[in-house]
N, C-alpha and C positions, 0 to 999 in steps of 0.2 A: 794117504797120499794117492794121488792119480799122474799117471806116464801117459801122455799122451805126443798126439802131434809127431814131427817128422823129426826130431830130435830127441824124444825119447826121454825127456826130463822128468824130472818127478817135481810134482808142487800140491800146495793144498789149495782148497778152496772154501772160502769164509765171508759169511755175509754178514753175520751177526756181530752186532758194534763193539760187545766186551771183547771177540776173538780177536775183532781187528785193532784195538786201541793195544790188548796183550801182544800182538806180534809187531806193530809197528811202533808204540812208545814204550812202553816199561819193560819189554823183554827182544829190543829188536835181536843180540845179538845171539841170541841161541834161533834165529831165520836165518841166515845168511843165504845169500843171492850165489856165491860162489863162481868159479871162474866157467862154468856151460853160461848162464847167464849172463855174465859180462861178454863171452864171445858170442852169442847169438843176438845181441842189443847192442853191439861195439858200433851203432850209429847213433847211440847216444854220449857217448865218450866217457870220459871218467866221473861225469858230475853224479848228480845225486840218484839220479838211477839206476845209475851203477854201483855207485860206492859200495862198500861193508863197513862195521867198526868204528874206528875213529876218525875214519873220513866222514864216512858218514856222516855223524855224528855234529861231527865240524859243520860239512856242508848244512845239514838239517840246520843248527844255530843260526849263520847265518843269513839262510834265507826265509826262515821264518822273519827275523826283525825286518829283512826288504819287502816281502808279499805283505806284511801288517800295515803297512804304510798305505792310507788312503791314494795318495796319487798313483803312486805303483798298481795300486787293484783298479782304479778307473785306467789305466792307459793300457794296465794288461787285457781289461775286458774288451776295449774298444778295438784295440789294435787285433787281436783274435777276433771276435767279430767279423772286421773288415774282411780277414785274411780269409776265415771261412767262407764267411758270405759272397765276395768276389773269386775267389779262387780255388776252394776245395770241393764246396757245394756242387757249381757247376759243373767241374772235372766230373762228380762220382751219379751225377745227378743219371745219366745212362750207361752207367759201368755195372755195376751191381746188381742186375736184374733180379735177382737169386729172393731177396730181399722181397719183394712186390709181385712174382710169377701168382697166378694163378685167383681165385677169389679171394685168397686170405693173404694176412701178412707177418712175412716171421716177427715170432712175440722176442726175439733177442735182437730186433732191428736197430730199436735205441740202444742198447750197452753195446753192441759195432760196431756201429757210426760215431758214439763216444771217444771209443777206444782208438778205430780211425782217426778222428781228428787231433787228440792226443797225442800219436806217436808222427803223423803228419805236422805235427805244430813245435815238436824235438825235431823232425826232420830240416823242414823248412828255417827254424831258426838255427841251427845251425851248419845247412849246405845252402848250397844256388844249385837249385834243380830245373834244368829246363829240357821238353821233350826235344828227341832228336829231330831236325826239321824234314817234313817228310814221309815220317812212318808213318804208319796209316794203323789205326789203335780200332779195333773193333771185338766184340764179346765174341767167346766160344761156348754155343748152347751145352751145357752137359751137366750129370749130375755136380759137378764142385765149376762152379761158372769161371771162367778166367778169361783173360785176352786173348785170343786167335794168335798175333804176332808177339803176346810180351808186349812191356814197354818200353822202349828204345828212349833213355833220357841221360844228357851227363850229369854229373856232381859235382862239385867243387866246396872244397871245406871253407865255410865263411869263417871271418875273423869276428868273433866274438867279444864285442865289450863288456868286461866284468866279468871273465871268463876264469880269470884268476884266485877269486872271491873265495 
């Protein structure tokens, strides 16, 4: 186990495909996510990210048979896509500096921008996020890069089709 980060959780870390197929298919319930994790991800609500158990369980069923669905995977691809390509891209394209400083570039560039876009694309489909008009968003050079001002943006929980699933 590794405690890391500003919350101080313990989790493992697995790369290797038998560990990961034993913790998420044939033995999820002896992993559970437990309630630090559901309150530190509570932007992505109760669905499958959160779940444990027999929700889980539930939920994994089914949306495995909706993601199996040809048209379901072409319109999730294209619509992601779109969304990155037009609007996350852009945003991150001079935020990140961290990333690109220097001659070299961080070798965990791709699994951050993955992971970025991933909880960016839970965010987005589930809130209306738009910055506050005005604020003025610029990088703060330092060892851990961040915004100078924060980012000043509201939220508003979208309503969700098929959210009951």
């Amino acid at each position: 186990p590794v405690q890391a980060g500003l919350t101080g959780v313990r989790f493992f870390i697995t790369c290797d495909p038998s560990n990961v197929r034993h913790i998420f298919t044939s033995n999820f319930l002896n992993y559970p996510k437990g309630e630090e994790y559901a309150e530190i991800f509570d932007v992505l609500g109760h669905g499958i990210f959160n779940a444990d158990g027999d929700s889980w369980r539930s939920q994994r069923a089914k949306s495995q048979l909706l993601m199996a669905a040809p048209r379901f995977r072409s319109f999730s691809a294209r619509c992601t896509r779109d969304k990155v390509d037009k609007s996350l891209l852009p945003f991150l394209a001079h935020k990140f500096l961290a990333f690109n400083a220097g001659p070299r570039t961080c070798l965990g560039k791709e699994v951050a921008f993955t992971q970025m876009k991933a909880v960016a694309a839970a965010v987005l489909w589930n809130f209306a996020v738009e910055a506050v008009p005005g604020h003025v968003v610029e990088p703060k050079l330092s060892v851990m890069l961040h915004m100078k001002n924060g980012l000043a943006v509201t939220v508003k929980r979208r309503k969700v089709l098929g959210a009951d699933l």
